[in-house]
C-alpha positions in Angstrom: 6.3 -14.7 10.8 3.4 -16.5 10.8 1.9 -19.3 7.6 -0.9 -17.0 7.5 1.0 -13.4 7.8 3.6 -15.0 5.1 0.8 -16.3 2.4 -1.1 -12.9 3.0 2.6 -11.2 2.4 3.0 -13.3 -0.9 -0.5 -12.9 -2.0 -0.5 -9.3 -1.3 2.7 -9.0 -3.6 1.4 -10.4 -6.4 -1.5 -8.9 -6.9 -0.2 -5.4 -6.4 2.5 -6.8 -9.3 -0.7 -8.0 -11.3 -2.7 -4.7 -10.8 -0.5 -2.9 -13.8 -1.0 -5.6 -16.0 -4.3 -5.8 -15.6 -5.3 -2.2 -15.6 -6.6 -2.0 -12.1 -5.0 -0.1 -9.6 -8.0 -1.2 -7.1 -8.0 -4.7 -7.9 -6.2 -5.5 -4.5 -10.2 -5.0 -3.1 -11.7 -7.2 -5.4 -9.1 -9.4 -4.2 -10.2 -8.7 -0.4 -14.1 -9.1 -1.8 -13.1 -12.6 -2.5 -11.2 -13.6 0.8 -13.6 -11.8 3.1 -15.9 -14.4 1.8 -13.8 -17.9 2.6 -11.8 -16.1 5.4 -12.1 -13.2 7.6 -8.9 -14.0 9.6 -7.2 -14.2 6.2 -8.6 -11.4 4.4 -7.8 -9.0 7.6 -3.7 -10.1 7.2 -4.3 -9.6 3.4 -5.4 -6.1 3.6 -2.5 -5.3 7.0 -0.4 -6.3 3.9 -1.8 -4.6 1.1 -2.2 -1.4 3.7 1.8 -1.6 4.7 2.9 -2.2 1.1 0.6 1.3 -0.6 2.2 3.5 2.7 5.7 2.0 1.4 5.4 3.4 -2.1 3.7 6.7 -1.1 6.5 7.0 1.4 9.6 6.1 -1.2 7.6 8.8 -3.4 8.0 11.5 -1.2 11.7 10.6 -0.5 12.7 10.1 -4.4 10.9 13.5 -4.4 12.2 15.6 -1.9 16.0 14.0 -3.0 15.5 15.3 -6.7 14.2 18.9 -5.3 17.5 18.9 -3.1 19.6 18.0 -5.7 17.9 20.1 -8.6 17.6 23.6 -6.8 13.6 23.1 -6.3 11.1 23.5 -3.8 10.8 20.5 -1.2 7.2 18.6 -2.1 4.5 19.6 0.8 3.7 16.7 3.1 0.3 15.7 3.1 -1.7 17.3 6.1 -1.8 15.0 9.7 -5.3 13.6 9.1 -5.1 11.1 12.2 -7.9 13.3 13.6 -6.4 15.9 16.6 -8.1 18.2 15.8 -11.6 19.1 14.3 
């Protein structure tokens, strides 16, 4: 890994840690605001990290969701539709 992949990993970490705290749950672009300013090359591994790390949690939702239904009895959670654009 990279200096600049691993400072944009650590940065990325706390502020999605600080966003609760501060009541904020978009913060993270204020954050980019700031970095896009000093550092394009920066703020684009900022946001690759911010981007991986939101896709992480809406992915461990689903599973922790999808395991309870399983386990309780109840319907399995709908995926969210393919959006990637194959289609019009």
């Amino acid at each position: 890994m990279s200096a600049l992949q691993a400072l944009a990993d650590k940065l990325a970490d706390d502020v999605l840690a600080a966003e609760a705290e501060l009541g904020d749950d978009r913060f993270y672009e204020k954050v980019s605001q700031v970095l896009l300013a000093a550092s394009p090359t920066f703020q684009e591994a900022y946001i690759t990290s911010i981007r991986v790390r939101l896709a992480e949690r809406r992915g461990r939702t689903f599973l922790e969701k999808a395991l309870t239904a399983k386990r309780s009895g109840a319907a399995m959670p709908e995926a969210p539709p393919d959006l990637s654009g194959g289609g019009h």
